[in-house]
ChimeraX commands (.cxc) that place a marker at each C-alpha (Angstrom):
marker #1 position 116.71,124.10,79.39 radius 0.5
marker #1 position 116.25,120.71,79.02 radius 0.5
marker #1 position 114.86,119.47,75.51 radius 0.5
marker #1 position 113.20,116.39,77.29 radius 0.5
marker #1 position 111.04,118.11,79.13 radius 0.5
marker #1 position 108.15,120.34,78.82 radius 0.5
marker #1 position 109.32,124.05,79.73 radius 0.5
marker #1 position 107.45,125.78,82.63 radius 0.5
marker #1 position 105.48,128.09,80.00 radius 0.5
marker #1 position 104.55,125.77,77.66 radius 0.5
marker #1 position 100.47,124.44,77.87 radius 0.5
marker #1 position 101.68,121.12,79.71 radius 0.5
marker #1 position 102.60,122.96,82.60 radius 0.5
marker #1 position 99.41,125.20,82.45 radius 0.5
marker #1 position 95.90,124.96,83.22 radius 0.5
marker #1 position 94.16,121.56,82.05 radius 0.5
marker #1 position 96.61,120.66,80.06 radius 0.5
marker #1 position 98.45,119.36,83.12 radius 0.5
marker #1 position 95.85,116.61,83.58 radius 0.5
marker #1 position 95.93,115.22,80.29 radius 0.5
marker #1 position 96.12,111.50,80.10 radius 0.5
marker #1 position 98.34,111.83,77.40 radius 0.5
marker #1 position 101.96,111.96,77.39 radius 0.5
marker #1 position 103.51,115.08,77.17 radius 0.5
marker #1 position 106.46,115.37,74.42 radius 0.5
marker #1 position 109.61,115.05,76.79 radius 0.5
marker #1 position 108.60,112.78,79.49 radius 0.5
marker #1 position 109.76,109.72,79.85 radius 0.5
marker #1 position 107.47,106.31,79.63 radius 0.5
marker #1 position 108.25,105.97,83.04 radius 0.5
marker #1 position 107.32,108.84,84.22 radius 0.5
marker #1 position 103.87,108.70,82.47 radius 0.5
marker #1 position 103.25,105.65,83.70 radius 0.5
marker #1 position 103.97,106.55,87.30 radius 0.5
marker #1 position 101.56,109.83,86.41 radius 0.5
marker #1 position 98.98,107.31,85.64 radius 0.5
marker #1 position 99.40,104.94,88.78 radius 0.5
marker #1 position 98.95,107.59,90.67 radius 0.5
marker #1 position 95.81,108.48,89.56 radius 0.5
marker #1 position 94.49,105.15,89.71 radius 0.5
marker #1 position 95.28,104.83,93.57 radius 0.5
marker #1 position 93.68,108.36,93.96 radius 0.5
marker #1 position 90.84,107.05,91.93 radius 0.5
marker #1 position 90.58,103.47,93.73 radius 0.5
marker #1 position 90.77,105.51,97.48 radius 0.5
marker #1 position 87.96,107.65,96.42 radius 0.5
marker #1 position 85.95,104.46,95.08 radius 0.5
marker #1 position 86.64,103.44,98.28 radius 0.5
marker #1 position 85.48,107.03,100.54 radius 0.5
marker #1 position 82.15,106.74,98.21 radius 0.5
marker #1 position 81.00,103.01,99.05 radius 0.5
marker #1 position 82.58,103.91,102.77 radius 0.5
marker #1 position 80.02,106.67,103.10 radius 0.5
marker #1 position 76.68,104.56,101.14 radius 0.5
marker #1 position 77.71,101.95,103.86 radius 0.5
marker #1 position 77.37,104.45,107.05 radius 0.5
marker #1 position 74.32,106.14,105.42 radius 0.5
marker #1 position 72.90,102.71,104.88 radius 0.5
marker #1 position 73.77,101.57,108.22 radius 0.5
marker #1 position 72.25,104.77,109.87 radius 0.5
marker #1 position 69.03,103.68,107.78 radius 0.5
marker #1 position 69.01,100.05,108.92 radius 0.5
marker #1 position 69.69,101.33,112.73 radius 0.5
marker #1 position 66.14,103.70,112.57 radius 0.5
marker #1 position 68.07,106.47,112.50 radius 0.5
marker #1 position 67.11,107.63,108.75 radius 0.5
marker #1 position 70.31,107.97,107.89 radius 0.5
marker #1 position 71.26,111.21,110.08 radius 0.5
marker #1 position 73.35,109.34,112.62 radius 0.5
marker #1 position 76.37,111.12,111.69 radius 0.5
marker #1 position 75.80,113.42,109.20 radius 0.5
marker #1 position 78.31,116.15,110.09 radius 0.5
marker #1 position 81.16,113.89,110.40 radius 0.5
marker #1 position 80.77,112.08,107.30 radius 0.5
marker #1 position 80.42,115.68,105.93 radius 0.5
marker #1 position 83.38,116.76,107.37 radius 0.5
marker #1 position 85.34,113.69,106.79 radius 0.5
marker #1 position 84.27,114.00,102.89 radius 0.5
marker #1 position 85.64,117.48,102.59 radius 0.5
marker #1 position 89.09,116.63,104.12 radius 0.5
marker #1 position 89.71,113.79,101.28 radius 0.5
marker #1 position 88.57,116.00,98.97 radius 0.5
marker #1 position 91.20,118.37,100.11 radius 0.5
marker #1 position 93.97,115.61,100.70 radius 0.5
marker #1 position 92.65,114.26,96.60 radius 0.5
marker #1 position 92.97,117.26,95.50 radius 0.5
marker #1 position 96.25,118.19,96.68 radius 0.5
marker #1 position 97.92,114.98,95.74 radius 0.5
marker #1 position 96.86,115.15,92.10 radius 0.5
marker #1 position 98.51,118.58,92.34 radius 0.5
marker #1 position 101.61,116.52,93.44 radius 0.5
marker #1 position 100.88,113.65,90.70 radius 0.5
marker #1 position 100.61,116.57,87.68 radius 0.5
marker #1 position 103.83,118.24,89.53 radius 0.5
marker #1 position 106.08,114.86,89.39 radius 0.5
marker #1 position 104.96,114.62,86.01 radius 0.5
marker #1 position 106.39,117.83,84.80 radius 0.5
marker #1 position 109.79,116.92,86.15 radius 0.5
marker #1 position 109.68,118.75,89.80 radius 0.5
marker #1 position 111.54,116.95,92.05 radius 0.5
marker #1 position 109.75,117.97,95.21 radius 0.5
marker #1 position 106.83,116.73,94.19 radius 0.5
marker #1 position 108.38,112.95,93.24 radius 0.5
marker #1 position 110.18,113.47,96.89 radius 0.5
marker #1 position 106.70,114.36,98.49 radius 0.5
marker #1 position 104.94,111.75,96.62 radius 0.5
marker #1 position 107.70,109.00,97.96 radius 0.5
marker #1 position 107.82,110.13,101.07 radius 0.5
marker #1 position 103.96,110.89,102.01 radius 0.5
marker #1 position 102.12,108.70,99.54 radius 0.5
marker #1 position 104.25,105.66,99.33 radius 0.5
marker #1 position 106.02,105.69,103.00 radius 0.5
marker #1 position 103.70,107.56,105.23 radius 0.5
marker #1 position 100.59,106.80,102.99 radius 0.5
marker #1 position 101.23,103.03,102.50 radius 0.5
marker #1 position 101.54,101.98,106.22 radius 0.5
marker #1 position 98.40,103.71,106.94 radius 0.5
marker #1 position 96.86,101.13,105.18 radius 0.5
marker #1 position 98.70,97.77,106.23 radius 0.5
marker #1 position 99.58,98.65,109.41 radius 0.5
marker #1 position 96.19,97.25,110.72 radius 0.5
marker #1 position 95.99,94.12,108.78 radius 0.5
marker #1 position 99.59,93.25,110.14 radius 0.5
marker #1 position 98.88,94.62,113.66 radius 0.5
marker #1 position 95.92,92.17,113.32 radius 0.5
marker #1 position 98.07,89.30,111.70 radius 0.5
marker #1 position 101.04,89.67,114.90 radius 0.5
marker #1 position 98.48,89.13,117.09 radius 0.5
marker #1 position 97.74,85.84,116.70 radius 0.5
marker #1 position 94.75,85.98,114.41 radius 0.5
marker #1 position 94.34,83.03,111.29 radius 0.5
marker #1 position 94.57,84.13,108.28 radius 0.5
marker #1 position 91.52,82.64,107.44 radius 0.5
marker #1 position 89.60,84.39,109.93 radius 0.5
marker #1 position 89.65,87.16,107.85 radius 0.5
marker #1 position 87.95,85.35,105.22 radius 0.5
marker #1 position 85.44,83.59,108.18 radius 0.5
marker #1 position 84.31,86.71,109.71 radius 0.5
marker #1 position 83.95,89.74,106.92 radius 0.5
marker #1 position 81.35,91.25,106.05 radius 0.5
marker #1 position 79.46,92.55,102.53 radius 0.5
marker #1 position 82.11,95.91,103.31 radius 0.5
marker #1 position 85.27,93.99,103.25 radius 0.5
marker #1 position 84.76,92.34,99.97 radius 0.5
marker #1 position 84.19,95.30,98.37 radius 0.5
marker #1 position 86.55,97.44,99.65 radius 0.5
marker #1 position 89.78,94.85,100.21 radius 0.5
marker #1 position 90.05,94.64,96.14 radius 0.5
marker #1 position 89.98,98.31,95.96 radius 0.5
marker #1 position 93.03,98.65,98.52 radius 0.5
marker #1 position 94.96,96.14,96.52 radius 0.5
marker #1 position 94.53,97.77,93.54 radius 0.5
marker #1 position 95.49,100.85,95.22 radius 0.5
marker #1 position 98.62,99.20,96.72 radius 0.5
marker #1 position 99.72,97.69,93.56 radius 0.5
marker #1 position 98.92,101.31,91.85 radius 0.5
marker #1 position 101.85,103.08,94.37 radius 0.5
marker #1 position 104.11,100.66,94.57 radius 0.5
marker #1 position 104.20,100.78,90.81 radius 0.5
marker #1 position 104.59,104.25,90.90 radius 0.5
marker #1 position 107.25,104.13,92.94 radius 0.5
marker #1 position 109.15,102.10,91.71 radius 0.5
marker #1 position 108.61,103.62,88.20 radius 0.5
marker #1 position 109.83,107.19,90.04 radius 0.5
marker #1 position 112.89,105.94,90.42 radius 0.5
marker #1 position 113.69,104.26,87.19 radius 0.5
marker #1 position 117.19,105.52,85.29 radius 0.5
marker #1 position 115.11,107.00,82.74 radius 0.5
marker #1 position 112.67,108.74,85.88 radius 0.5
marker #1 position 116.02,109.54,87.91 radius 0.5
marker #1 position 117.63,111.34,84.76 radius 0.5
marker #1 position 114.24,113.26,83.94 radius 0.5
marker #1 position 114.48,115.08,87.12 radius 0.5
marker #1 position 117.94,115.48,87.30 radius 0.5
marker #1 position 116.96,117.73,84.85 radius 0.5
marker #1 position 115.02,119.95,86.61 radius 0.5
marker #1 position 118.09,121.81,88.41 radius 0.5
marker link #1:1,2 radius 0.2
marker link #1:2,3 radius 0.2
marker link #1:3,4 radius 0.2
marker link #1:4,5 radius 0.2
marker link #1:5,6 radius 0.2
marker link #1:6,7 radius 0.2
marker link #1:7,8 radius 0.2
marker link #1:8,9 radius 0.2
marker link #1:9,10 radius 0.2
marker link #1:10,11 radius 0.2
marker link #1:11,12 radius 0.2
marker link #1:12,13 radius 0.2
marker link #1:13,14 radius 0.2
marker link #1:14,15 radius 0.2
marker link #1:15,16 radius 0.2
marker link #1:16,17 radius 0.2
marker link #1:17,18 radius 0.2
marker link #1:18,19 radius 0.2
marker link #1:19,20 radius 0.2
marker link #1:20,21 radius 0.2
marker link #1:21,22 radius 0.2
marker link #1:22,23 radius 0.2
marker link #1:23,24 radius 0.2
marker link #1:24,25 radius 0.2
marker link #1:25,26 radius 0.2
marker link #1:26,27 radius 0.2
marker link #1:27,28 radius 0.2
marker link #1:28,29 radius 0.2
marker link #1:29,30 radius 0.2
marker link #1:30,31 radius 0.2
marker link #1:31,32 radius 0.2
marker link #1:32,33 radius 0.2
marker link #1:33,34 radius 0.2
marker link #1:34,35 radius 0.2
marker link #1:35,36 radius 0.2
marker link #1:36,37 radius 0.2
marker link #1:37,38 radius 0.2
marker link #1:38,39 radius 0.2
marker link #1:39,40 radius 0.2
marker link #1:40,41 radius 0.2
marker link #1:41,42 radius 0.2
marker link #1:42,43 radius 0.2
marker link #1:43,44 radius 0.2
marker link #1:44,45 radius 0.2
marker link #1:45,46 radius 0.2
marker link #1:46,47 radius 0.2
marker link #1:47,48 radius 0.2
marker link #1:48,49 radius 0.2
marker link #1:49,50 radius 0.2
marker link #1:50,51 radius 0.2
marker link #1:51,52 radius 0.2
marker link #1:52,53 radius 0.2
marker link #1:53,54 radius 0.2
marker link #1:54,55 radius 0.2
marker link #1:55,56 radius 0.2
marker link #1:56,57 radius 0.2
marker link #1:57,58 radius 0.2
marker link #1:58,59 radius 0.2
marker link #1:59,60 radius 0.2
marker link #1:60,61 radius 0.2
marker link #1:61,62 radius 0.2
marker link #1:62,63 radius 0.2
marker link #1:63,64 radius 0.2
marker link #1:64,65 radius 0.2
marker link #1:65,66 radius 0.2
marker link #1:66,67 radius 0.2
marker link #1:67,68 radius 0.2
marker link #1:68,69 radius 0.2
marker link #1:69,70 radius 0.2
marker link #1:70,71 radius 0.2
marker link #1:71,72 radius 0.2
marker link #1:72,73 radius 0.2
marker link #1:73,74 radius 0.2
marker link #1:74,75 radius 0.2
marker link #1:75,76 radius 0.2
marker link #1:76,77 radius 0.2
marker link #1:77,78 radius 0.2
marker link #1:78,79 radius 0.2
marker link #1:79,80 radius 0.2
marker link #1:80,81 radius 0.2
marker link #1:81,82 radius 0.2
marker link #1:82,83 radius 0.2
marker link #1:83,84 radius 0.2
marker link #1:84,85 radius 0.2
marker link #1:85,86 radius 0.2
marker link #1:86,87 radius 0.2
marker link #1:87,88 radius 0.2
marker link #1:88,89 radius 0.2
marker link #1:89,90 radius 0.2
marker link #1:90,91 radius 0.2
marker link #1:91,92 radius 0.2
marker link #1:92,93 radius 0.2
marker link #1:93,94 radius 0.2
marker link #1:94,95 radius 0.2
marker link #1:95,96 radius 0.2
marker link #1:96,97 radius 0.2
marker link #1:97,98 radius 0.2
marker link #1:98,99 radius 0.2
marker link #1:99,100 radius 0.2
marker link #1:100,101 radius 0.2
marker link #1:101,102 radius 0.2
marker link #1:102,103 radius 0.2
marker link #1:103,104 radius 0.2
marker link #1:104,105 radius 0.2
marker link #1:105,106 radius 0.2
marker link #1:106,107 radius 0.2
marker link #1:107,108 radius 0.2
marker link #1:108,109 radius 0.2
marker link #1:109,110 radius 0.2
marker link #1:110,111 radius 0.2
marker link #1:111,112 radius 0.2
marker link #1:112,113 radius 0.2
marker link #1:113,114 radius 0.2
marker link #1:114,115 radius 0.2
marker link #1:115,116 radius 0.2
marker link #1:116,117 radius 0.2
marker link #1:117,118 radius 0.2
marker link #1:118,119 radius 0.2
marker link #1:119,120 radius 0.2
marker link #1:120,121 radius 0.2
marker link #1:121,122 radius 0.2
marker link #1:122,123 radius 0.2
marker link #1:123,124 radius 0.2
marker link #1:124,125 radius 0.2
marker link #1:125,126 radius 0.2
marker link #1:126,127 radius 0.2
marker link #1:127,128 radius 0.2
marker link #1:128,129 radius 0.2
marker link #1:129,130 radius 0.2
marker link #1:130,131 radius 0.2
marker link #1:131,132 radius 0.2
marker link #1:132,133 radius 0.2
marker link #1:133,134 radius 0.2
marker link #1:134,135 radius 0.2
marker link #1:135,136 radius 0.2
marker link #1:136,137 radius 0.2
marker link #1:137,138 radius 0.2
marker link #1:138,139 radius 0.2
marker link #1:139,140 radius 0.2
marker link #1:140,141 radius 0.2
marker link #1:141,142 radius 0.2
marker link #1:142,143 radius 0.2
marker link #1:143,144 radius 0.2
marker link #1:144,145 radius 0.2
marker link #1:145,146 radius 0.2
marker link #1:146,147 radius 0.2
marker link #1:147,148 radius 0.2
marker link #1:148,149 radius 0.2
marker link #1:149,150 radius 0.2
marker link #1:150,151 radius 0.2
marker link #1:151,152 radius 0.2
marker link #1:152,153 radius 0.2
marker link #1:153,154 radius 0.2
marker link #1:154,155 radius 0.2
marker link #1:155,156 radius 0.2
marker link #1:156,157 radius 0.2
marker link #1:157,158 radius 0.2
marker link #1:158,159 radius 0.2
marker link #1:159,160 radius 0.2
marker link #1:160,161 radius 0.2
marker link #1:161,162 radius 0.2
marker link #1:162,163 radius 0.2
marker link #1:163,164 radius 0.2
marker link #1:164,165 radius 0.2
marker link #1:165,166 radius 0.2
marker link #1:166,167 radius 0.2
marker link #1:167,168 radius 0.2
marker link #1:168,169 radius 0.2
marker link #1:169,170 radius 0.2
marker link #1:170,171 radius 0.2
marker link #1:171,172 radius 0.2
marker link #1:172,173 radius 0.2
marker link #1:173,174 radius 0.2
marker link #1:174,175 radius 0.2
marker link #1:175,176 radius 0.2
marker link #1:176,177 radius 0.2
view
């Protein structure tokens, strides 16, 4: 076993303990730091689901509507992220404790698959011609409060990422075999 990390029966690996905010004895700065990016882009994409959903409820009220316009789907649509959430910060507590599938799943879903979900429309948008400054020009109350949220959520994993795969990250998991 390695001393650096947290065995598989000890309370970090258990219960709540595996959310705590706090670094576990064994696990490297890195590592706890990436834990904690993490979070904060699962935190800043469900800031982003909640004023998503006030601004379809309050458009469904502005249309006449009272709201119900689409009711089941934003239903629906809520329960799948909190599904998706609540799987990834199963991944997020996993990496933490050293498992290697879970910093592979994280790289490979969150920060590959994950990541170009989210620019591929702004560049899609950008190759076709459009001025920058349109953006600015033509958004709405949404964009300005959701484009600082998906920065911060972009900054968040590609933090994590890189902090991953750090020599002090890559030698923590290496030590998982």
């Amino acid at each position: 076993m390695n001393p650096r990390r947290p065995s598989p029966s000890s309370d970090a690996a258990t219960g709540a303990a595996a959310f705590e905010l706090s670094r576990p004895p064994g696990v490297p700065k890195e590592v706890q730091a990436s834990f904690l990016l993490w979070l904060t882009a699962v935190a800043a994409r469900v800031l982003e689901t909640i004023i998503r959903i006030i601004d379809a409820l309050a458009m469904g009220w502005a249309s006449g509507s009272g709201g119900e316009t689409d009711v089941t789907g934003t239903i629906s649509g809520v329960l799948i992220r909190v599904i998706i959430y609540t799987l990834v910060v199963y991944l997020i507590t996993r990496m933490r404790l050293g498992k290697r599938w879970a910093r592979l799943s994280l790289a490979v879903l969150l920060g590959g698959i994950g990541t170009l979900s989210l620019v591929i429309d702004p560049i899609s948008w950008l190759a076709a011609g459009n001025p920058l400054s349109e953006v600015f020009t033509e958004a709405d109350l949404l964009f300005f409060f959701v484009a600082p949220i998906r920065v911060v959520h972009l900054v968040a994993v590609i933090g994590a990422l890189v902090l991953m795969f750090l020599p002090a990250a890559n030698t923590y998991f290496r030590g998982s075999r």
